[in-house]
N, C-alpha and C positions, 0 to 999 in steps of 0.2 A: 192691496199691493199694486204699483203700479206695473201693466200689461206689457211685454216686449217680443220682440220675433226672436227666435234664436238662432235663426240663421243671420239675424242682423245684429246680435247682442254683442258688446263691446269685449273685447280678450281683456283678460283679467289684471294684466300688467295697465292697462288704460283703466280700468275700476280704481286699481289701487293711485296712479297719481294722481286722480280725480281725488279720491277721497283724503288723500295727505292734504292737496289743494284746500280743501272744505273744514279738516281737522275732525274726519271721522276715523276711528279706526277699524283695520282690519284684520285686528282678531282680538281675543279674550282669553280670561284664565276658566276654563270650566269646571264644572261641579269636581273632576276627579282630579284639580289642580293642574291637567298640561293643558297648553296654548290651542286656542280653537279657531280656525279660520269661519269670518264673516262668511254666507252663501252670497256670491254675485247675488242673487234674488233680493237680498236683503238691504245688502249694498245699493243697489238700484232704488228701493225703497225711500231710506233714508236722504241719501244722494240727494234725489225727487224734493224732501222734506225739507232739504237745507237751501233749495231753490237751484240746483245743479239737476237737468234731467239727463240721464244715461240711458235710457232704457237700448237705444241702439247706438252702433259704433259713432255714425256720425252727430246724434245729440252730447255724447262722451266728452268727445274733443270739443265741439263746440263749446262747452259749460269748461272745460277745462283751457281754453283761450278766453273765454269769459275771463275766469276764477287768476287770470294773468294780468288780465288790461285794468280788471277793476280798479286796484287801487289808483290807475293814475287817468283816472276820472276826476276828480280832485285833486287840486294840490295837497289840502292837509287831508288826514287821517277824519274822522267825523269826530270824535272823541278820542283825549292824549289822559294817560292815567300815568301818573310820575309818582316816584317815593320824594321828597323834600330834599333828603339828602343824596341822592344815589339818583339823579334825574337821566335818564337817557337821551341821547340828540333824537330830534321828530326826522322823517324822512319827509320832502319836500320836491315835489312834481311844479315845475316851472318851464318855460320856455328854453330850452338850449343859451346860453350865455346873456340871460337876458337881467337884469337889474332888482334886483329883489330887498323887501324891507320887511320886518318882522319886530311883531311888541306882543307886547300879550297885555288885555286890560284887567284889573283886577275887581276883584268882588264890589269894593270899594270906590268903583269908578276909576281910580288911578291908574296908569300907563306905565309898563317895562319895557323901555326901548330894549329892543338885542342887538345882537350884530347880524349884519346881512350875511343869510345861506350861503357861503362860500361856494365861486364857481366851480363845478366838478371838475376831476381829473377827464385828459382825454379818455379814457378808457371805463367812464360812468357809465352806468346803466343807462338806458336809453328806452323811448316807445315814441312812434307817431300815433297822435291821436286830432282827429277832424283836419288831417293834413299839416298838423304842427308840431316840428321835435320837439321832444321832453325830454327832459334827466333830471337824474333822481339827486339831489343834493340832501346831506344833514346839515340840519337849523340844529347846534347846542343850546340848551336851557340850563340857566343859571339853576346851581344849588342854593338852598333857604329861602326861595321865594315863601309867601304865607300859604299857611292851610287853608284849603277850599276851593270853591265852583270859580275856576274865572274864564276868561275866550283869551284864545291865542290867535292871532293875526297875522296873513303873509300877505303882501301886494307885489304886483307887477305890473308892469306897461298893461294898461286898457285889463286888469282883474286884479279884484281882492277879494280872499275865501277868510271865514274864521271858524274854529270848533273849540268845541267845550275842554278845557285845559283843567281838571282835577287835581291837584297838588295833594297829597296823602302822608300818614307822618310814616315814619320809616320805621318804627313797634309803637302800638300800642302798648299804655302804661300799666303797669301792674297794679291785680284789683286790690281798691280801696278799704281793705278787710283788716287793718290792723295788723300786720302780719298776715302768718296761717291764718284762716277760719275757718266753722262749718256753718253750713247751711240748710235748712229744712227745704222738702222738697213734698211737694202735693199735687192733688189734681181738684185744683178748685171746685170744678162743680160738683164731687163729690163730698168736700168737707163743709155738711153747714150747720147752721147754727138754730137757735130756739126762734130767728125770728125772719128765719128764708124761705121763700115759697119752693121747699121742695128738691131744689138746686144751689147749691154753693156760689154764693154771688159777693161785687165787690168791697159792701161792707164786712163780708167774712174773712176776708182778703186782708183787709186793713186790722180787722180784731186777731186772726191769724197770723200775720205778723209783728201785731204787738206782743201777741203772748210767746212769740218766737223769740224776738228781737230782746224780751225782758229775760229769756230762758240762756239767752249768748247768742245765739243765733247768728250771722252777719249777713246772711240772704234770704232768700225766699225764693225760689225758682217754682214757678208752675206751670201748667200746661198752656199750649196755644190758647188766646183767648178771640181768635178769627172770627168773625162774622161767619155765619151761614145764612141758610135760606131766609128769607127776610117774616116768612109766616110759615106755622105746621102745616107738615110734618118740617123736622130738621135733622140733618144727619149728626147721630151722635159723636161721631169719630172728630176730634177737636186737629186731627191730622189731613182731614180734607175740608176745606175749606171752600168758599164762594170766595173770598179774598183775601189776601193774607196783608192788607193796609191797615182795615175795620175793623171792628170790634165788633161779637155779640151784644148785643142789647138782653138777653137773657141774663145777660149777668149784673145786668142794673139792681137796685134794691129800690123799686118805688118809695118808700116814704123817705128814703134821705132826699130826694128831690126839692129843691127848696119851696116850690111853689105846690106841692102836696100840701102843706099846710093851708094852704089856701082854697082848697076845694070845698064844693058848698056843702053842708053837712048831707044829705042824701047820697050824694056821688062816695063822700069821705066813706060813709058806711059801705056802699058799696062794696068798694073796694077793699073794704077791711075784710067784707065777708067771703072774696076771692082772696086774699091772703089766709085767713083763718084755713080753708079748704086747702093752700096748700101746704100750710104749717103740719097739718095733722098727719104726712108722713115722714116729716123730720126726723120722730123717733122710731120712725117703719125702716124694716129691713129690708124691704120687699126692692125691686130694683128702681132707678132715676127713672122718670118719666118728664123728659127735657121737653115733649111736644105739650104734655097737661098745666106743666110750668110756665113754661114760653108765651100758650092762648091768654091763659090768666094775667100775666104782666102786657101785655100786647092791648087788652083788655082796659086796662086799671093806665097805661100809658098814652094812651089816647084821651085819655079824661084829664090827665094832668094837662098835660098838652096845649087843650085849649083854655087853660088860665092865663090869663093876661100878666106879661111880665113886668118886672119893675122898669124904668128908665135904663138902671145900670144893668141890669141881667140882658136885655135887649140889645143891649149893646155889646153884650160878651158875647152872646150868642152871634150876633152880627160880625166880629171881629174870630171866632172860630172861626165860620163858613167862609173867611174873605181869605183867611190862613188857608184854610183846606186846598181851597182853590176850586179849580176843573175836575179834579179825580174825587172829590164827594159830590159833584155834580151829577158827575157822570155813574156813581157807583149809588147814589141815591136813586136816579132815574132807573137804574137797572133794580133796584128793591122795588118802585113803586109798577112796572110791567111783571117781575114775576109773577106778583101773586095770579096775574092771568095768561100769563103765559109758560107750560112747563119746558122744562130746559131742553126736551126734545124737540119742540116745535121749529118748522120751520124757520118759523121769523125773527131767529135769534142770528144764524148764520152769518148775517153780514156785517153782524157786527154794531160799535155803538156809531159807526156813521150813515146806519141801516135810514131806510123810508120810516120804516117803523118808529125808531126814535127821533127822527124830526118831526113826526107827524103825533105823537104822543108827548112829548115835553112840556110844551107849554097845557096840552089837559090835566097832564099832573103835575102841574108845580107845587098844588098843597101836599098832595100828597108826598113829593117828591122834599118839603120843606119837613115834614114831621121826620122823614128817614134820617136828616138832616142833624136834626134835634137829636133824634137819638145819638147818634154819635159825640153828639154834646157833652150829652149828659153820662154816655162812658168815659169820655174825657175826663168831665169832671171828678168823678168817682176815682178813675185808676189815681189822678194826681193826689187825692185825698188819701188812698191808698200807701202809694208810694210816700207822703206824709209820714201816714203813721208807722210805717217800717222804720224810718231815719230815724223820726223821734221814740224809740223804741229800743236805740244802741244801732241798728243794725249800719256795718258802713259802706252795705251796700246799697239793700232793700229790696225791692223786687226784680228777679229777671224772669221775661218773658223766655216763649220759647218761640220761634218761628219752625212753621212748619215748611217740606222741602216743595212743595207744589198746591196746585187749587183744584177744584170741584171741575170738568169737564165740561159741566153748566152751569157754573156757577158767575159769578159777577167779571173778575179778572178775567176769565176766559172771555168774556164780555167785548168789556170797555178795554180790556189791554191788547186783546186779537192783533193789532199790529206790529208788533214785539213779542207775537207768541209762536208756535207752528202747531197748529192744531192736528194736522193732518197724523201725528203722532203723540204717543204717553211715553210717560215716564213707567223706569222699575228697575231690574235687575235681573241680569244674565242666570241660567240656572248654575250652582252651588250646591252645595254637599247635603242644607239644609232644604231648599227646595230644585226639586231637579229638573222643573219643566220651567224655570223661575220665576218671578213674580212681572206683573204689570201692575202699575198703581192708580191706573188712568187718567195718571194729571198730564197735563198741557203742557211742553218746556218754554221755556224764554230762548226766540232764537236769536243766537250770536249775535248776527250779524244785524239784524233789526233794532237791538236792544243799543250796540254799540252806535248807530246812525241816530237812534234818539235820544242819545246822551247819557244813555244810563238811568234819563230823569224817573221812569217808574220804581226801576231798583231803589233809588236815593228815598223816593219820597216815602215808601215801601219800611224802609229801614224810619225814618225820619218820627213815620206815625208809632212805631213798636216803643224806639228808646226814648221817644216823650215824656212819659213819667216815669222811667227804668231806670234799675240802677246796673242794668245787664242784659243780654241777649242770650240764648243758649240756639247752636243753630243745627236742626234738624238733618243729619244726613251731608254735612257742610261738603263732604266731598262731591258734592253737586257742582260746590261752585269751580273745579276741575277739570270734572266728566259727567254725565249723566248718559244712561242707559238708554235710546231711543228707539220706540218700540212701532210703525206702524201698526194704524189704527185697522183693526180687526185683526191681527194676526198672533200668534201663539210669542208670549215674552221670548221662549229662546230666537227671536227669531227680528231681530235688533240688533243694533251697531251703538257704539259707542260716541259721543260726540265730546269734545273737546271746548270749554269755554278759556275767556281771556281771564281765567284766574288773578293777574297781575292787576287788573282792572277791576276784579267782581272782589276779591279780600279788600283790597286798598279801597274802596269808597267804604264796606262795608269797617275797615279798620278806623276812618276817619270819620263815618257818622258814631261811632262808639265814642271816639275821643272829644266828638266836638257835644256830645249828651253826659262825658264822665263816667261812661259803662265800661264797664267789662264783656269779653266776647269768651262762649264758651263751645266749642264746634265740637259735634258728634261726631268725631273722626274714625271710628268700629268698621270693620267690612273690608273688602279686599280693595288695595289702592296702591297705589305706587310709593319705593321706601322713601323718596324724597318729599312725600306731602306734609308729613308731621313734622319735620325740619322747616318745612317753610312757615309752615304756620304757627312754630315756637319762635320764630326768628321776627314773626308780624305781632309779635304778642298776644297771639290768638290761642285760648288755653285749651287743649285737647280733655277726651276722656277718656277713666280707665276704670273698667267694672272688673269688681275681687273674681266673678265666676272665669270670667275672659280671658284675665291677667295670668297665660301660663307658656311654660317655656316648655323645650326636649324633655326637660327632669323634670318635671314638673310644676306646681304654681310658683310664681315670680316672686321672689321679696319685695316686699315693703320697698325695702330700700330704695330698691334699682325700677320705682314708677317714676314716671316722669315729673318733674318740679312744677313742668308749668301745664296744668290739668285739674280736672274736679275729679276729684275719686270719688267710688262709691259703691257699694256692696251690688245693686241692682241697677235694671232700667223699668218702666214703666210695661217692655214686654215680658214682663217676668215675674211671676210670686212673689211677695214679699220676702224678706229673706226666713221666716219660721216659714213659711209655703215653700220654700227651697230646700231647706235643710230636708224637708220633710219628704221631697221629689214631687211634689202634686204639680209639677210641670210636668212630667213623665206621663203623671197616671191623667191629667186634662188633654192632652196629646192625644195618647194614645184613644182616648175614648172617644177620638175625634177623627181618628183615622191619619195622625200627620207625621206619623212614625216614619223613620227611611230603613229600619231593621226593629228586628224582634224585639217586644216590652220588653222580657228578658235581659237580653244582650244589653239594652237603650239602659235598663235600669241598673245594670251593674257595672255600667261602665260613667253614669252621673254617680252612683254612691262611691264608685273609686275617685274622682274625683274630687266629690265634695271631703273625704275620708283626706284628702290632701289637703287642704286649705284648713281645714281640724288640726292638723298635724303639726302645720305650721303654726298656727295661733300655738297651739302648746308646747312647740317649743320656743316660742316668745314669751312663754310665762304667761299667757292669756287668758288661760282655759283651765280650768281643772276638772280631773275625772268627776263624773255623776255632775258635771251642769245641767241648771236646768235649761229650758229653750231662751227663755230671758236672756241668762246668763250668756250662753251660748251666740245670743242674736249682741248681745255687747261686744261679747270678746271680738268678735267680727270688725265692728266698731272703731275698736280699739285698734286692731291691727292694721287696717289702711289708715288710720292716724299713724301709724306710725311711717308712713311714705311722704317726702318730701312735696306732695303735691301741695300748690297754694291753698286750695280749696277741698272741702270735703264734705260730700253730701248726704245727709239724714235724709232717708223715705218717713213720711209721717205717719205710710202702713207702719212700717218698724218702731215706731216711737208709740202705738199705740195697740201692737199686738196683733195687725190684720196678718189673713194668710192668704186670699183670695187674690188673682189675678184681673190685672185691670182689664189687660189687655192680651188676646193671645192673637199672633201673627198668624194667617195661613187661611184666615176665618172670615168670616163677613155675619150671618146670621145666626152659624152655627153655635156661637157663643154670644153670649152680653156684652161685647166688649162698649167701654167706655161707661156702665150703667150700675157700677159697684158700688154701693154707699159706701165710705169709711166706718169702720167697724173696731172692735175690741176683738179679743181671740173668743169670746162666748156670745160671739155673732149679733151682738144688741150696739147700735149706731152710735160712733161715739162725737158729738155735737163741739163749737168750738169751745164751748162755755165748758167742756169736760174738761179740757187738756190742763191746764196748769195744775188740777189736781189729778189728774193722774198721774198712777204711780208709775206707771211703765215709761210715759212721758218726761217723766221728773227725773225720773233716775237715767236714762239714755238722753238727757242735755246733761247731767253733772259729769254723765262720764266723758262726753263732747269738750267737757268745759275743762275736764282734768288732764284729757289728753293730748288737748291741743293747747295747755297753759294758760286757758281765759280763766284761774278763776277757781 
């Protein structure tokens, strides 16, 4: 936390227009629901992080005369984020009555003349800057320019400035699903098959979605599929991430590799005999072991590797990396120094324009070219993937999920440092559920960094996910809002809220959906302001709504009255299956963990009142009948948020195939397995993908999907 004298520390009333200034704010809803004011201490913190220092009265004002003159430092804005239809005038920093011209060029090379910024009223805003009045004029921007990246352009006597002019469509379109659909939902590296080493990888993905897609299916939504550490160990949480662009390489399947055929018969063996080794816990129960999987493919991928490619593969290969650009450059380089250097080390610190990475580059460019490859070759896999989803019926196919941050030391913290603010994490104010709250120790995207560089990391970020998607589901979307900003070291209650250009971060985010044919499905749970799920039904961005969550004064919500545009779905991925629900072993895994906020007791009878409610309802919808069994039970369930107007409705594959076991428990770090669950049957023996179309529990929770949403 940054040090201040308190006899010289700024009055409160200067904190708080500072931080309006910045779009921090100064106060919260806390754990027992009323308004908490920020500590000046904390404020001071953040303040510091968002490049405002306050620590005393006269850095205050000074950062807050800053936070005045900035914008007319420039004429334009760095980047203009417009809806198509609904465009807003740009404000425009020029000379006092002086002569101005305005176009904007498009993607295409093409030129929009405008009409010139009209001279202001006498009574415009005004600022001297290096001895020259200014005033602020609006430049109006036609409505139905075209979608996409183009510059906008203003000149005057002796200057011309341009910034990045985004054009975005004004809703995204509704998903591709036929109508209503449902969709299956998993955690890939847990579902695999007779012929995965160990870990659920992307030909499971692809056999997964077909036996989905033949079952009715219309999506497939899975977990993050992010890069981590580039060698073991790796962190198993698919929610922290080294970068959220890349792709694991653990989720390769070596022999689809086209040039594995080609290995010379010793190597071929080899390698088979590192797969046989990790085949033989497929039908083990025992938990994922991602680091024994990961060595073995790392292993058996190096030996592909250096087979010599065809003419044409060479050239595909060549024509990814020339696509990729700078950011697999740069996030390659950073895979090929981890492995010696760990993410505490000094020499990370300064980042990718460090001594260290010019001084290392060109000694690893092999190295730096195989990281390279690999991304290739997830490329290639997710597209084959997403392949077999479409031709499959589904008229989505796969959505990824983006997670809401990255690894502390991981790659992005890396190579993106100039658009980042390290010097704080992300998390969340304490709450009813945790009351000291949480910290998540990721890195945020600052504002105001991110907006100066065009956004291009976000864009490209987004660009790499919906490449072979037929979706995005996005982590936490009320990120893109506010996020929680925590200086580094200090206790989560003990953070400020920061405020993003939402209009800017949904709208590129809404337009790289459109311009890939995806659908967007944002995690919008947790406490937020009542206007956020408006805007983002009004973006076509489709919210969610879990059956536990779903409850009003009287009790659980009808069907009915969920929202249209949303995935519904019985759970989340923090949560037991829904037979592990019914059953409270969220109660009794809690509790044996210590993450109670009252008595097992009290906790357990006030979850069985509860669940006793959403029971109730099913039967009086005619769902349910007395003496169901769990089966029955976990359908009727099913059934009933089918019966809610939402587009979309989500199957857990636990549920489709009888697991009760939670993936993941919040609050946790070692204390639990989280992310290391095989998929299972309810008689705890692994259930492979080569099971599912005969299963029964499988078979019969898609007919009832299929009956109750009309597919069928």
């Amino acid at each position: 936390m940054t040090e201040y004298d308190d006899g010289a520390a700024p009055a409160r009333e200067l904190l708080e227009q500072l931080a309006e200034a910045k779009n921090v704010a100064t106060t919260f809803t806390g754990w027992d629901g009323g308004i908490q004011q920020v500590s000046d201490a904390s404020l001071i913190s953040v303040l510091a992080a968002r490049g405002a220092p306050a620590a005393t009265r006269e850095q205050a004002e000074a950062s807050l005369a800053e936070a005045a003159l900035a914008p007319w430092r420039s004429m334009l804005p760095p980047t203009v984020v417009l809806r198509r239809q609904q465009p807003l005038p740009v404000t425009v920093h020029v000379p006092r009555g002086a002569e101005a011209r305005a176009w904007i060029t498009l993607e295409d090379g093409s030129s929009v003349p405008l009409p010139s910024p009209p001279a202001a009223e006498q009574a415009a805003e005004t600022a001297i800057m290096n001895g020259v009045e200014l005033e602020a004029r609006q430049l109006p921007l036609p409505a139905g320019l075209p979608l996409g990246w183009h510059s906008l352009h203003v000149s005057c006597p002796g200057r011309e400035e341009q910034s990045v002019l985004v054009v975005t469509p004004d809703r995204l379109p509704a998903p591709n699903s036929g109508g209503r659909g449902w969709g299956m939902m998993a955690q890939l590296y847990s579902v695999r098959s007779e012929r995965s080493w160990g870990i659920g990888d992307l030909s499971d993905l692809a056999d997964l979605s077909a036996v989905s897609g033949s079952a009715g299916a219309a999506f497939m939504l899975i977990n993050p599929l992010h890069a981590a550490e580039p060698v073991p160990p790796v962190e198993d949480s698919p929610y922290l991430p080294a970068t959220r662009r890349f792709f694991h390489p653990l989720y390769i399947r070596v022999e689809a590799i086209e040039e594995y055929a080609y290995l010379p018969g010793s190597e071929r063996a080899g390698i088979e005999a590192l797969a046989a080794n990790q085949r033989a816990v497929d039908r083990d129960a025992r938990l994922l072991d991602r680091n024994s999987s990961y060595a073995a493919k790392l292993q058996a991928l190096r030996a592909v590797y250096q087979v010599p490619r065809s003419p044409a593969r060479a050239q595909q290969f060549e024509a990814f990396v020339r696509e990729a650009g700078p950011g697999l450059e740069s996030f390659a380089l950073w895979c090929a120094l981890a492995a010696d250097y760990p993410p505490e080390a000094a020499e990370w610190q300064e980042g990718l324009h460090s001594a260290l990475a010019a001084e290392k580059s060109a000694e690893l460019a092999d190295e730096t070219m195989f990281y390279k490859w690999l991304q290739w070759i997830c490329d290639e896999q997710l597209e084959s993937a997403q392949r077999a989803a479409l031709s499959a019926g589904m008229g989505i196919g796969i959505v990824h999920d983006l997670a809401v941050g990255v690894h502390p030391g991981g790659a992005d913290a890396w190579t993106l440092r100039d658009v980042m603010a390290p010097e704080v994490s992300v998390g969340a104010p304490p709450d009813m559920f945790n009351q000291i709250g949480q910290d998540w120790s990721q890195p945020p995207w600052d504002p105001d960094r991110l907006a100066a560089s065009g956004y291009g990391a976000y864009r490209d970020m987004l660009r790499t996910i919906l490449r072979h998607a037929g979706g995005v589901r996005v982590d936490h979307i009320l990120g893109l809002f506010r996020l929680w900003w925590i200086p580094r070291g200090q206790e989560p209650g003990k953070g400020a809220y920061v405020y993003y250009d939402h209009e800017a971060l949904v709208g590129i985010l809404v337009l790289e959906a459109h311009r890939a044919g995806a659908v967007v499905i944002g995690e919008d749970l947790g406490v937020f302001e009542p206007w956020v799920q408006g805007y983002l039904a009004e973006r076509g961005v489709l919210g969610t709504s879990i059956l536990w969550f779903e409850q009003t004064g009287e009790g659980p919500r009808e069907p009915a009255e969920y929202r249209p545009g949303a995935l519904a779905t019985i759970g989340t991925h923090d949560l037991p299956p829904a037979a592990g629900y019914l059953a409270g072993e969220h109660v009794t895994l809690r509790d044996s963990l210590g993450l109670l906020n009252r008595p097992v007791e009290e906790e357990r009878e006030l979850d069985a009142a509860a669940t006793r409610g959403i029971l109730d309802l099913a039967r009086r919808h005619g769902l349910l009948e007395p003496g169901a069994s769990e089966q029955e039970t976990v359908e009727a369930l099913h059934r009933l948020i089918a019966l809610s107007p939402s587009s979309l409705v989500g199957v857990g594959l636990v549920d489709a195939v009888g697991e009760r076991r939670t993936q993941n428990q919040p609050g946790t770090a070692r204390e639990y397995p989280n992310w290391c669950i095989p998929l299972a049957g309810p008689d705890g023996k692994p259930v492979l993908v080569e099971d599912l179309a005969a299963n029964p529990r499988f078979e019969s929770l898609t007919r009832v999907m299929n009956g109750a949403l009309g597919k069928g």
